[in-house]
PDB file of N, CA, C and O in Angstrom, chain B, residues numbered from 101:
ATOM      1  N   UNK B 101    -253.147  14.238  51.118  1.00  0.00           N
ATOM      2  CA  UNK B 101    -252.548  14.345  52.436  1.00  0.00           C
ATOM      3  C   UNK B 101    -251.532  15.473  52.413  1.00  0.00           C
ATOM      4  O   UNK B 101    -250.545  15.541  51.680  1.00  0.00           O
ATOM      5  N   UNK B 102    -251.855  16.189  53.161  1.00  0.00           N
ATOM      6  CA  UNK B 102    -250.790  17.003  53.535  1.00  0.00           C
ATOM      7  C   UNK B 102    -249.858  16.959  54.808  1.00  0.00           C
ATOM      8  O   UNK B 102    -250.353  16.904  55.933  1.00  0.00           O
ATOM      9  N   UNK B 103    -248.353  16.988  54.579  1.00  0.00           N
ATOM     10  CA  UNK B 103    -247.329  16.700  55.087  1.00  0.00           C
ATOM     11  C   UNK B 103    -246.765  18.026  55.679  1.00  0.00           C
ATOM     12  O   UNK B 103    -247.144  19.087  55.184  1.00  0.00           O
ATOM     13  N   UNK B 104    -245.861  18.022  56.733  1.00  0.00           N
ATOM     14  CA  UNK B 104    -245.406  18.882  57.772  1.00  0.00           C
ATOM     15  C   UNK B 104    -243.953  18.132  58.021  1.00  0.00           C
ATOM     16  O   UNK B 104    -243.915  16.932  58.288  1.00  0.00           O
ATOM     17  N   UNK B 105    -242.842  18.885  57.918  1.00  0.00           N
ATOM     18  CA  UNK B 105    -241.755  18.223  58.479  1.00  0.00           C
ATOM     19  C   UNK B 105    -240.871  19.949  59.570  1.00  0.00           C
ATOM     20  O   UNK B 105    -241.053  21.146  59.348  1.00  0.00           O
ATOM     21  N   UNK B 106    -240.243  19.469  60.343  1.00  0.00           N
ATOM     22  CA  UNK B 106    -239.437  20.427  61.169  1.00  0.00           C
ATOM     23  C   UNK B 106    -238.169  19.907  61.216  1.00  0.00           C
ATOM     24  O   UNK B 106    -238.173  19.010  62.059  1.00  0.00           O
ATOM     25  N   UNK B 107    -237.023  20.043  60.691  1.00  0.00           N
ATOM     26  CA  UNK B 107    -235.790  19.649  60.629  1.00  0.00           C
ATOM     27  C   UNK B 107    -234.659  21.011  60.900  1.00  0.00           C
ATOM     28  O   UNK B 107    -234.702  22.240  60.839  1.00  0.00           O
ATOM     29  N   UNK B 108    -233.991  20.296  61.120  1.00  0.00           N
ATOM     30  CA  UNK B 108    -233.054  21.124  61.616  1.00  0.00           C
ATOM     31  C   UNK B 108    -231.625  21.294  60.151  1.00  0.00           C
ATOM     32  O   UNK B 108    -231.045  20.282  59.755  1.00  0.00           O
ATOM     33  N   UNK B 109    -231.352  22.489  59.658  1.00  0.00           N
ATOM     34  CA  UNK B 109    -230.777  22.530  58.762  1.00  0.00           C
ATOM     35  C   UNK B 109    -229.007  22.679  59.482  1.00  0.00           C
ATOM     36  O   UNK B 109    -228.715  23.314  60.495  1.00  0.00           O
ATOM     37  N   UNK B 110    -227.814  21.692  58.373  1.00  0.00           N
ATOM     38  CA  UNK B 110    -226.627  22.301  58.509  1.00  0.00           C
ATOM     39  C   UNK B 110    -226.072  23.564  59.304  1.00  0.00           C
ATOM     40  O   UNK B 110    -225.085  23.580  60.040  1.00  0.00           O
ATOM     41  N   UNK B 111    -226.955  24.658  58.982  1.00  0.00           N
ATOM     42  CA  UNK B 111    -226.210  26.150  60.086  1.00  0.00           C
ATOM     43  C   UNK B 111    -227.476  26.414  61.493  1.00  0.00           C
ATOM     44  O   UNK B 111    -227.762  27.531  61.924  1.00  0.00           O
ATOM     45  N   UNK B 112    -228.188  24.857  62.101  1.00  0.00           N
ATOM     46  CA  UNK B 112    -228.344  24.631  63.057  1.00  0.00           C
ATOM     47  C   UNK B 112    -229.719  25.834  63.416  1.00  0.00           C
ATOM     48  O   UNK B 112    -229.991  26.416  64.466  1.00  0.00           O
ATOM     49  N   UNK B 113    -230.570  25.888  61.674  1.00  0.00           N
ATOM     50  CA  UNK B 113    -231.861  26.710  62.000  1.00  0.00           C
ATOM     51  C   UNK B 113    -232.664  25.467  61.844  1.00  0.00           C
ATOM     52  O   UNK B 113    -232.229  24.316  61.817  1.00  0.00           O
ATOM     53  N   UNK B 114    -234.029  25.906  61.734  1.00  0.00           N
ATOM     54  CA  UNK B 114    -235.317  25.291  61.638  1.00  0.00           C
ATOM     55  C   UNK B 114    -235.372  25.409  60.073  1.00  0.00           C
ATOM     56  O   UNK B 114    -234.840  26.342  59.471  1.00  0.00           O
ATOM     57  N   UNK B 115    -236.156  24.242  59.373  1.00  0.00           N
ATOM     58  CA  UNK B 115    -236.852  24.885  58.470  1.00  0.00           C
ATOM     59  C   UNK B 115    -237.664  23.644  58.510  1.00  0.00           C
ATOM     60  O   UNK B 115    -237.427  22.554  59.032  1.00  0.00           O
ATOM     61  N   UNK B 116    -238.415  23.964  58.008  1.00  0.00           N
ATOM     62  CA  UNK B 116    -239.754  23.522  57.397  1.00  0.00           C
ATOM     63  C   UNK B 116    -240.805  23.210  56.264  1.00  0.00           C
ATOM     64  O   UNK B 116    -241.830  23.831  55.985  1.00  0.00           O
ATOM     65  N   UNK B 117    -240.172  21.868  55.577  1.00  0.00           N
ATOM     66  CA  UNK B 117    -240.979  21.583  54.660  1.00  0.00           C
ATOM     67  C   UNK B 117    -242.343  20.905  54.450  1.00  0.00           C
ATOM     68  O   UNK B 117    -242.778  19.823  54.842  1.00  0.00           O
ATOM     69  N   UNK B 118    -242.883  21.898  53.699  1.00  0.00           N
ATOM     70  CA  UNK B 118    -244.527  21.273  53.625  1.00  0.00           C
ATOM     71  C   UNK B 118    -244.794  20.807  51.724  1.00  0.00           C
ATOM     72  O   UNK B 118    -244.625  21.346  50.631  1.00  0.00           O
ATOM     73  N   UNK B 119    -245.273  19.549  52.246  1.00  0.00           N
ATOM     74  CA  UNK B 119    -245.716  18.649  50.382  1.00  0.00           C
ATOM     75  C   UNK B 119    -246.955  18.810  50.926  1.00  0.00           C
ATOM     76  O   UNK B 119    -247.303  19.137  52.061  1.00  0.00           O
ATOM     77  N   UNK B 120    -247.646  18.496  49.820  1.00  0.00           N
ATOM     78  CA  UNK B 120    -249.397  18.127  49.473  1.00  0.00           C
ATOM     79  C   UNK B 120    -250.592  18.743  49.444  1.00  0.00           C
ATOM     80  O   UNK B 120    -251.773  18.446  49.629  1.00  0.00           O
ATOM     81  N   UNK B 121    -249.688  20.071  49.041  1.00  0.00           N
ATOM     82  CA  UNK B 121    -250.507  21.402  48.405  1.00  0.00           C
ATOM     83  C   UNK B 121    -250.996  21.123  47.050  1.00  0.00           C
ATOM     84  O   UNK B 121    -250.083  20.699  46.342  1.00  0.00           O
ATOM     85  N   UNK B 122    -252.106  21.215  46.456  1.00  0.00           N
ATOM     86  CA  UNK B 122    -252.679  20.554  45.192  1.00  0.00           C
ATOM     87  C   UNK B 122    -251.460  21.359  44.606  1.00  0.00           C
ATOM     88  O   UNK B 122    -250.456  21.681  45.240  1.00  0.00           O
ATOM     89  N   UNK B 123    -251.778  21.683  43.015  1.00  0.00           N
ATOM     90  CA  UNK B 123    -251.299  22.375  41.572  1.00  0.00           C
ATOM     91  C   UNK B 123    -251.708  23.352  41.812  1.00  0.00           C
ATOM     92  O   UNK B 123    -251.116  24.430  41.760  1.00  0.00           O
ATOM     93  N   UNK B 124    -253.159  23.079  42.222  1.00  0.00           N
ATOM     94  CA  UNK B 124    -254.110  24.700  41.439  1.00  0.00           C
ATOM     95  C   UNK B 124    -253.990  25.675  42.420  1.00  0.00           C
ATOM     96  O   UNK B 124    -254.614  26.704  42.161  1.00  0.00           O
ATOM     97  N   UNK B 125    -253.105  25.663  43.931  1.00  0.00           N
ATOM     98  CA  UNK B 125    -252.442  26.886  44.565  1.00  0.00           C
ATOM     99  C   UNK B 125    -251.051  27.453  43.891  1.00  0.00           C
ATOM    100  O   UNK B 125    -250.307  26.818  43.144  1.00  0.00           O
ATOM    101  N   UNK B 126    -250.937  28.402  44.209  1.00  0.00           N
ATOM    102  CA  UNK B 126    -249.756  28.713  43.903  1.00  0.00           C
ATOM    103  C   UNK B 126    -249.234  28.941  44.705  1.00  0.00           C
ATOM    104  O   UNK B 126    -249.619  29.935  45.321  1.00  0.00           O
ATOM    105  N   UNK B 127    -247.792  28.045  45.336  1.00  0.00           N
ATOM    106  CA  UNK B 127    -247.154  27.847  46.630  1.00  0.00           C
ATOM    107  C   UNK B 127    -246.824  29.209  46.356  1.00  0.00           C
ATOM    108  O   UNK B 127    -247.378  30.090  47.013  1.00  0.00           O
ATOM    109  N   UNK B 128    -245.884  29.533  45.354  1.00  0.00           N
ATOM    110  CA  UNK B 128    -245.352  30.881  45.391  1.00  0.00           C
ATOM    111  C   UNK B 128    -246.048  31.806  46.067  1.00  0.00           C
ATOM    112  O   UNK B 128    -245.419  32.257  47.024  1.00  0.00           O
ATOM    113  N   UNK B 129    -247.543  32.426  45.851  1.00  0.00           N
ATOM    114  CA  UNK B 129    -248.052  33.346  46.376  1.00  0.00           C
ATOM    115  C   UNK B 129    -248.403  32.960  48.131  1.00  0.00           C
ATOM    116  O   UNK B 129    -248.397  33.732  49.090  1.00  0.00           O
ATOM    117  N   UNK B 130    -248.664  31.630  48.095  1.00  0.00           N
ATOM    118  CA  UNK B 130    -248.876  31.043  49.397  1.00  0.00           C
ATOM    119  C   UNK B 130    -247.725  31.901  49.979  1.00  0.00           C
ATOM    120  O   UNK B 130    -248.020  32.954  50.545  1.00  0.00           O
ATOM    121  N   UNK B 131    -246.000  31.386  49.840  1.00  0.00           N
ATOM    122  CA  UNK B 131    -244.874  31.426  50.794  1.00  0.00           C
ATOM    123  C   UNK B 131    -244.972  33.239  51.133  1.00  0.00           C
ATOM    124  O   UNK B 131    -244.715  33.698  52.246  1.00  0.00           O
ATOM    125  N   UNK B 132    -245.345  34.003  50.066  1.00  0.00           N
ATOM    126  CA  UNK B 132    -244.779  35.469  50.114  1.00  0.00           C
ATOM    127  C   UNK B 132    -245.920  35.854  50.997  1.00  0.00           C
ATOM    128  O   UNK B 132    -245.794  37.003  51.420  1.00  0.00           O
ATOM    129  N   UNK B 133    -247.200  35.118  51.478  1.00  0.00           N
ATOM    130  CA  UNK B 133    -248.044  35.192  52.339  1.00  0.00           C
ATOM    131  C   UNK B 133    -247.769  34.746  53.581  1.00  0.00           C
ATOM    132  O   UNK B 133    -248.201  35.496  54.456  1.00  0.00           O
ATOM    133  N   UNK B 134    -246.967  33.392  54.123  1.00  0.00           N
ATOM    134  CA  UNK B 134    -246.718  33.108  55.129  1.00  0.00           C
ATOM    135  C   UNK B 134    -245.406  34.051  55.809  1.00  0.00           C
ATOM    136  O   UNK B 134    -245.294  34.353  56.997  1.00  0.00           O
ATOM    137  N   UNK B 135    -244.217  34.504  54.396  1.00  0.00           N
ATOM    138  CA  UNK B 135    -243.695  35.406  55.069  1.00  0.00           C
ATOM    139  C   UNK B 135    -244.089  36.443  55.711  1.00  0.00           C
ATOM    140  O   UNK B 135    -243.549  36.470  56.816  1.00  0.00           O
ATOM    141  N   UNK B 136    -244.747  37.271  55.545  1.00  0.00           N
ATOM    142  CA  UNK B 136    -245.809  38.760  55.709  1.00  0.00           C
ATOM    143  C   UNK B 136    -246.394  38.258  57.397  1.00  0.00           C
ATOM    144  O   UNK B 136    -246.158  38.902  58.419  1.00  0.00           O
ATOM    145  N   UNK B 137    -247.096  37.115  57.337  1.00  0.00           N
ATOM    146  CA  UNK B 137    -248.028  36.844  58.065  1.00  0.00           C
ATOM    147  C   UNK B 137    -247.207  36.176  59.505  1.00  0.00           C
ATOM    148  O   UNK B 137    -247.434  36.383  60.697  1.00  0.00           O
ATOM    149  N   UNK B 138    -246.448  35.534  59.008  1.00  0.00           N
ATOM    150  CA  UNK B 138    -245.268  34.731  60.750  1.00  0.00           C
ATOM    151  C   UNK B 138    -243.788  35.153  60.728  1.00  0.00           C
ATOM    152  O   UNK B 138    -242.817  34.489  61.089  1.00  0.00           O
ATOM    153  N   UNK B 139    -243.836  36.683  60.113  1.00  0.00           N
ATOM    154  CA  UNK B 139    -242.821  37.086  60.168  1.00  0.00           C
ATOM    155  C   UNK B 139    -241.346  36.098  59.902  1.00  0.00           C
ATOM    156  O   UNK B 139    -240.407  35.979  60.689  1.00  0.00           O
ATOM    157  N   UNK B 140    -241.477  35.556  58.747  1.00  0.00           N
ATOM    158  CA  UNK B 140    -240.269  34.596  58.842  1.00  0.00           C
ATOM    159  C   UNK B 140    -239.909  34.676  57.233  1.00  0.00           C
ATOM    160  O   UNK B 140    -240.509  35.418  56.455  1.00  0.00           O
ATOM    161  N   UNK B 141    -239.015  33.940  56.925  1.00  0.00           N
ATOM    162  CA  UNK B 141    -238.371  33.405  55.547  1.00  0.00           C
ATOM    163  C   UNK B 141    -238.504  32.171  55.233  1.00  0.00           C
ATOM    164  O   UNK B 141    -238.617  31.137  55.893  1.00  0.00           O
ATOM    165  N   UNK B 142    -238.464  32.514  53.684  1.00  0.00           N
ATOM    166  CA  UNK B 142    -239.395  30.955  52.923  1.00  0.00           C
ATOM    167  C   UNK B 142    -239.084  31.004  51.403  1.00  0.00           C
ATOM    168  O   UNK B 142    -238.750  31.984  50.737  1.00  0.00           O
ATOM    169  N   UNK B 143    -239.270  29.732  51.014  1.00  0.00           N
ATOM    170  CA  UNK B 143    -239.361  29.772  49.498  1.00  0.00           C
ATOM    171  C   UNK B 143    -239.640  28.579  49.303  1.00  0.00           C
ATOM    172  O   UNK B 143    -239.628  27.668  50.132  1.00  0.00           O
ATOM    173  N   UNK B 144    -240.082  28.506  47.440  1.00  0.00           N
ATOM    174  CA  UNK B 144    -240.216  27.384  47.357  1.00  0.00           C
ATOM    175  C   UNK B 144    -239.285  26.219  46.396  1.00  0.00           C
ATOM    176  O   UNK B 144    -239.097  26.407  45.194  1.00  0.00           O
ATOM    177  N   UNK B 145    -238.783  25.079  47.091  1.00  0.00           N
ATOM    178  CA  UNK B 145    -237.582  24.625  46.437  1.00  0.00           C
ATOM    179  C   UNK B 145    -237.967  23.088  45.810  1.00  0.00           C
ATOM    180  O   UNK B 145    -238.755  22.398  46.456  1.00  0.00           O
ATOM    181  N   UNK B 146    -237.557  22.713  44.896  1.00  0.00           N
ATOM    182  CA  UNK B 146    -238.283  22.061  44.230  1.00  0.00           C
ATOM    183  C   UNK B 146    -236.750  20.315  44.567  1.00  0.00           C
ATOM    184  O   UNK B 146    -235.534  20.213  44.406  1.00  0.00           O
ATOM    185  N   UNK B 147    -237.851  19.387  45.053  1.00  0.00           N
ATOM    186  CA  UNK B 147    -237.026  18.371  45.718  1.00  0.00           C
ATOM    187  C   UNK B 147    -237.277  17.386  44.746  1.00  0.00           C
ATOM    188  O   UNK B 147    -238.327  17.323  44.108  1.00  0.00           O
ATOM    189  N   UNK B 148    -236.357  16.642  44.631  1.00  0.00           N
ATOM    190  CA  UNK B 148    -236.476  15.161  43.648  1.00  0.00           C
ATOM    191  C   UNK B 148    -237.235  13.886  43.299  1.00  0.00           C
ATOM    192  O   UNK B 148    -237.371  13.080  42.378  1.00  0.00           O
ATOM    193  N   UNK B 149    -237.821  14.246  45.027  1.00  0.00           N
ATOM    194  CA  UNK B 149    -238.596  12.580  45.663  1.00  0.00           C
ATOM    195  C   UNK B 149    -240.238  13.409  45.384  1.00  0.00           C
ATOM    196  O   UNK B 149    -240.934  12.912  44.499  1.00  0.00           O
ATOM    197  N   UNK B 150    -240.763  14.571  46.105  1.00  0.00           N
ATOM    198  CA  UNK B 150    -241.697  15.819  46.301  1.00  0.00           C
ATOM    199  C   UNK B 150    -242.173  16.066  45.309  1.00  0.00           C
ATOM    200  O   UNK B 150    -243.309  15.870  44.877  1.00  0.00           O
ATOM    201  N   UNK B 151    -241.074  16.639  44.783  1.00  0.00           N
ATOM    202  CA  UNK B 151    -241.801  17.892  43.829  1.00  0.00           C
ATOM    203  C   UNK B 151    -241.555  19.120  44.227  1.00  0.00           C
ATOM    204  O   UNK B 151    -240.536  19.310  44.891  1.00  0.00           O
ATOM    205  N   UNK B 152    -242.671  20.520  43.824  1.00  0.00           N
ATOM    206  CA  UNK B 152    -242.262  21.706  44.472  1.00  0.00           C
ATOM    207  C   UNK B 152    -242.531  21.159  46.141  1.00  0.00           C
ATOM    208  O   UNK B 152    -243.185  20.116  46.166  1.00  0.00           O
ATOM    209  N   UNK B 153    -242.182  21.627  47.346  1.00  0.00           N
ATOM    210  CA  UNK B 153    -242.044  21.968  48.393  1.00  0.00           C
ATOM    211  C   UNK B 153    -241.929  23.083  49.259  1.00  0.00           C
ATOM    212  O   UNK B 153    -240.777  23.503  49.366  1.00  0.00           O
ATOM    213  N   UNK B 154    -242.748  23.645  49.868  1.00  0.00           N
ATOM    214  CA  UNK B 154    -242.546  24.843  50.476  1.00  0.00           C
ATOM    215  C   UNK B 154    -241.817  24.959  51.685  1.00  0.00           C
ATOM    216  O   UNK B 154    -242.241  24.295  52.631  1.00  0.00           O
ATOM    217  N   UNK B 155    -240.830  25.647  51.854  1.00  0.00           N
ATOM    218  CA  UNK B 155    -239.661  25.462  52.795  1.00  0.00           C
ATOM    219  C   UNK B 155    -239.674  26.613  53.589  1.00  0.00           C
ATOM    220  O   UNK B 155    -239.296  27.640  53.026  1.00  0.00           O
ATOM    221  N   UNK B 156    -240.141  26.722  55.179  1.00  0.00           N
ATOM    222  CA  UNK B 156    -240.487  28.129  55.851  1.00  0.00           C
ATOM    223  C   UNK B 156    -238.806  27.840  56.774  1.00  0.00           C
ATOM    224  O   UNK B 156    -238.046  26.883  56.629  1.00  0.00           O
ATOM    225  N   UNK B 157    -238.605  29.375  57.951  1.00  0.00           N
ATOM    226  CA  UNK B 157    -237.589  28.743  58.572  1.00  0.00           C
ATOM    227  C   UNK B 157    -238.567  29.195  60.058  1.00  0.00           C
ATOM    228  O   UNK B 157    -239.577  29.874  60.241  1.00  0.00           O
ATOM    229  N   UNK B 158    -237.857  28.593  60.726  1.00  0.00           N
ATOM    230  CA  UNK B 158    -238.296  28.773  62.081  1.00  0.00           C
ATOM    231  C   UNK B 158    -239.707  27.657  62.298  1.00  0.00           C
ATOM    232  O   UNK B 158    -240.032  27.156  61.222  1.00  0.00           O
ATOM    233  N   UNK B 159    -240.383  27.301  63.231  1.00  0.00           N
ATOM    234  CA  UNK B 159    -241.285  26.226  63.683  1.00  0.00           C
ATOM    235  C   UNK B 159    -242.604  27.185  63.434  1.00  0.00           C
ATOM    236  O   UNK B 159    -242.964  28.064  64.216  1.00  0.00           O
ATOM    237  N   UNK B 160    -243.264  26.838  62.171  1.00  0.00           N
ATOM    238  CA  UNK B 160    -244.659  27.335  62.267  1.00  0.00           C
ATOM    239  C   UNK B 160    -245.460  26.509  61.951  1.00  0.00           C
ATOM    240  O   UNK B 160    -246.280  26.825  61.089  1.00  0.00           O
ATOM    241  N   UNK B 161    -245.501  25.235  62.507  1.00  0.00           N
ATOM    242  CA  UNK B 161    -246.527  24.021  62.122  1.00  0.00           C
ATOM    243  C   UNK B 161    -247.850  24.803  62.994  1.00  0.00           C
ATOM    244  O   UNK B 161    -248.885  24.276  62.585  1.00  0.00           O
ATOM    245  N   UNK B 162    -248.166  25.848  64.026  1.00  0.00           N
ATOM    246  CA  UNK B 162    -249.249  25.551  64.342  1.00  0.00           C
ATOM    247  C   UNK B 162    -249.997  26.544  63.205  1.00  0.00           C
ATOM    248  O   UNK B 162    -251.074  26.377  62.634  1.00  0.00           O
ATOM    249  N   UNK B 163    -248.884  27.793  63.077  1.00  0.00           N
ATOM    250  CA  UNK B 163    -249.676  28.807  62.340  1.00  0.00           C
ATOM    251  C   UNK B 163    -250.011  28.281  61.192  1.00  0.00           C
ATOM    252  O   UNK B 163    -251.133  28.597  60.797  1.00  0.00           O
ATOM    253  N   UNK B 164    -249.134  27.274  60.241  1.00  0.00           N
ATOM    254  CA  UNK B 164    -249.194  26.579  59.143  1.00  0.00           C
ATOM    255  C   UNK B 164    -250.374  26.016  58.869  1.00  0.00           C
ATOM    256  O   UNK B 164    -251.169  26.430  58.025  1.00  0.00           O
ATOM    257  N   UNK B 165    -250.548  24.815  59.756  1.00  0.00           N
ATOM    258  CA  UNK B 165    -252.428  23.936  60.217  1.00  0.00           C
ATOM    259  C   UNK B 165    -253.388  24.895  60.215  1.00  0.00           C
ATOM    260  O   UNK B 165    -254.304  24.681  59.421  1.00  0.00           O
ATOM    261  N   UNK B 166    -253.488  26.326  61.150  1.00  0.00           N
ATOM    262  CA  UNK B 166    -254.212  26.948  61.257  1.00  0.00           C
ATOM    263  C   UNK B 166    -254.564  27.450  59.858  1.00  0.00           C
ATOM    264  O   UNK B 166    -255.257  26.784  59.089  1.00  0.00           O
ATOM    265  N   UNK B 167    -254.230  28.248  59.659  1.00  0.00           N
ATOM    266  CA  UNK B 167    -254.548  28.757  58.152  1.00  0.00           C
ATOM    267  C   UNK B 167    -254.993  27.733  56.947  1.00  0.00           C
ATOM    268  O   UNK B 167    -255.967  27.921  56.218  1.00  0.00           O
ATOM    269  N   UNK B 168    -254.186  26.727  56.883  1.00  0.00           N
ATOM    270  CA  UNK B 168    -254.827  26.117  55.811  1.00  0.00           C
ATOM    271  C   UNK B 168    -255.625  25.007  56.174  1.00  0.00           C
ATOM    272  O   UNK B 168    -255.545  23.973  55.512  1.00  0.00           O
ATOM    273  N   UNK B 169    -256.552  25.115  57.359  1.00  0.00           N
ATOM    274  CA  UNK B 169    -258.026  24.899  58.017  1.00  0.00           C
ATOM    275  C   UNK B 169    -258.754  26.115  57.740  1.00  0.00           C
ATOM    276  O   UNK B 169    -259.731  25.747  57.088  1.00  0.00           O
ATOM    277  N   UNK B 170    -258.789  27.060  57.850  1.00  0.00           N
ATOM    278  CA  UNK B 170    -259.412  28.046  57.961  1.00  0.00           C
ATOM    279  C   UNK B 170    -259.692  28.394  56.648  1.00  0.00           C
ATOM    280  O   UNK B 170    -260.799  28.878  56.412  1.00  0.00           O
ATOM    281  N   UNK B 171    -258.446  28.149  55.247  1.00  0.00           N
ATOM    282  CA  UNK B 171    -259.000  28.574  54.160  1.00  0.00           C
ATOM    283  C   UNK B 171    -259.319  28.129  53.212  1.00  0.00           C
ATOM    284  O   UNK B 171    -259.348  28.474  52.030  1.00  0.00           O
ATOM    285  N   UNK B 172    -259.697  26.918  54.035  1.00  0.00           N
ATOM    286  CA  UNK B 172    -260.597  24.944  53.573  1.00  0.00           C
ATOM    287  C   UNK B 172    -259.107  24.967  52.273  1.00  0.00           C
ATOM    288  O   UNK B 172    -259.256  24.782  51.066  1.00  0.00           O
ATOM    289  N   UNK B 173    -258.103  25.174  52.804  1.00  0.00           N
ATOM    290  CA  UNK B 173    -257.507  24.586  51.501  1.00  0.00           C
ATOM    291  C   UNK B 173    -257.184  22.516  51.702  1.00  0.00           C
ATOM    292  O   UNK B 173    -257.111  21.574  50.912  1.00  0.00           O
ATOM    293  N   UNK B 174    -257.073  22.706  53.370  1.00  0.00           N
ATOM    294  CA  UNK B 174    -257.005  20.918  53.495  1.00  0.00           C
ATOM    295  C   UNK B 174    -258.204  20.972  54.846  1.00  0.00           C
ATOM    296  O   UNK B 174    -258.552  21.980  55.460  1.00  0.00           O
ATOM    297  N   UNK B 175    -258.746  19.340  55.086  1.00  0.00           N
ATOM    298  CA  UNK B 175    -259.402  19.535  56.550  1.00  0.00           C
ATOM    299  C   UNK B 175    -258.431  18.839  57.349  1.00  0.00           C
ATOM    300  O   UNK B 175    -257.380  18.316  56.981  1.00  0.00           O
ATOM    301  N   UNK B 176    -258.987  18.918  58.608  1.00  0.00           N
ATOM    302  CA  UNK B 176    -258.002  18.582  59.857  1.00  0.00           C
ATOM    303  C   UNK B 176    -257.369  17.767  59.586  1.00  0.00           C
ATOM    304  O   UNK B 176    -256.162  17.846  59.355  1.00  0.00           O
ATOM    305  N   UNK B 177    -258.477  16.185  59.533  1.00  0.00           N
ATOM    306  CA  UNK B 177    -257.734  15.417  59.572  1.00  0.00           C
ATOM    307  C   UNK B 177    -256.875  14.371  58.294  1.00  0.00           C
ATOM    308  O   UNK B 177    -256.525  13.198  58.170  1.00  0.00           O
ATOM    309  N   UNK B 178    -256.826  15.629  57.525  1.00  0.00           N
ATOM    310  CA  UNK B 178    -255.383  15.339  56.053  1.00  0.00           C
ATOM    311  C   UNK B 178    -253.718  15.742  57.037  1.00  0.00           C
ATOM    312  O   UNK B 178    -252.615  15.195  57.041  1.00  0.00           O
ATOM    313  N   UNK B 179    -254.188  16.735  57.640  1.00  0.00           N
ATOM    314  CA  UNK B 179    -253.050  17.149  58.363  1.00  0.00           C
ATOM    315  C   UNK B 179    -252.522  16.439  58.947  1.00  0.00           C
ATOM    316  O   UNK B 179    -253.140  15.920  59.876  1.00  0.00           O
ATOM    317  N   UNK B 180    -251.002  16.019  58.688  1.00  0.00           N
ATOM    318  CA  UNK B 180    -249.777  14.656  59.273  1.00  0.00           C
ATOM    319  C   UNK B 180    -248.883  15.684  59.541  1.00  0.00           C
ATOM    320  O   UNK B 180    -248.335  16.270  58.607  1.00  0.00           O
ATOM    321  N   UNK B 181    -248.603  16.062  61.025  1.00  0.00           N
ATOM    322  CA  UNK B 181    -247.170  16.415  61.193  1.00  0.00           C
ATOM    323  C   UNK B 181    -245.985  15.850  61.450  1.00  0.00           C
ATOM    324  O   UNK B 181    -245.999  14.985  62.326  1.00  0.00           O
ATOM    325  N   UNK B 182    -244.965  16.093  60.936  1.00  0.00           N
ATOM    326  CA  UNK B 182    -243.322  15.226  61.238  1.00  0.00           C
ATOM    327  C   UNK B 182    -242.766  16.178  61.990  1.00  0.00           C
ATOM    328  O   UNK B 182    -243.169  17.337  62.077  1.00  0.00           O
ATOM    329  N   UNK B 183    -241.516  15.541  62.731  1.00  0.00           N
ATOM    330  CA  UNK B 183    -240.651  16.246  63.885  1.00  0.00           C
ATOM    331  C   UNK B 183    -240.769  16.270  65.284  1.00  0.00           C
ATOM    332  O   UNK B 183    -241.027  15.232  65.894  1.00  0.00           O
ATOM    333  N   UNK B 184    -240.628  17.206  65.784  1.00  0.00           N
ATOM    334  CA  UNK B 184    -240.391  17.357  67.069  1.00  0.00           C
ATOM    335  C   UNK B 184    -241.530  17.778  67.959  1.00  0.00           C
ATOM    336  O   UNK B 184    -241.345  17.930  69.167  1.00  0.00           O
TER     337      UNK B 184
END
């Protein structure tokens, strides 16, 4: 299952953490791809409860779904979004 959250951080931005990317991607190359691609900032930060986590800023759950449908990395309906 892959997870989607939109929260609102302390200095009152967006960010966006996504779990339930297998191992055998490498979020790293993933994030330096979603930066390029939705013009935004990202990294990946590694949470206690998670694991690694990929953390975008600004609301890109649709571009997010889209792409990783398109590059069969999950199908539709694995996709769970949280937030708003």
């Amino acid at each position: 299952m892959f997870r989607y959250r939109c929260e609102n951080s302390a200095e009152e931005r967006q960010e966006n953490p996504h779990q339930g990317i297998a191992d055998e991607y490498d979020k790293r190359k993933l994030v330096k791809h979603f930066k390029k691609q939705f013009a935004c900032n990202g990294t990946v930060i590694e949470h206690p409860e998670y694991g690694e986590v990929i953390q975008l800023q600004r609301d890109q759950r649709k571009n997010i779904c889209k792409f990783l449908v398109e590059v069969g990395i999950v199908k539709e309906e694995q996709l769970k979004i949280h937030g708003f």
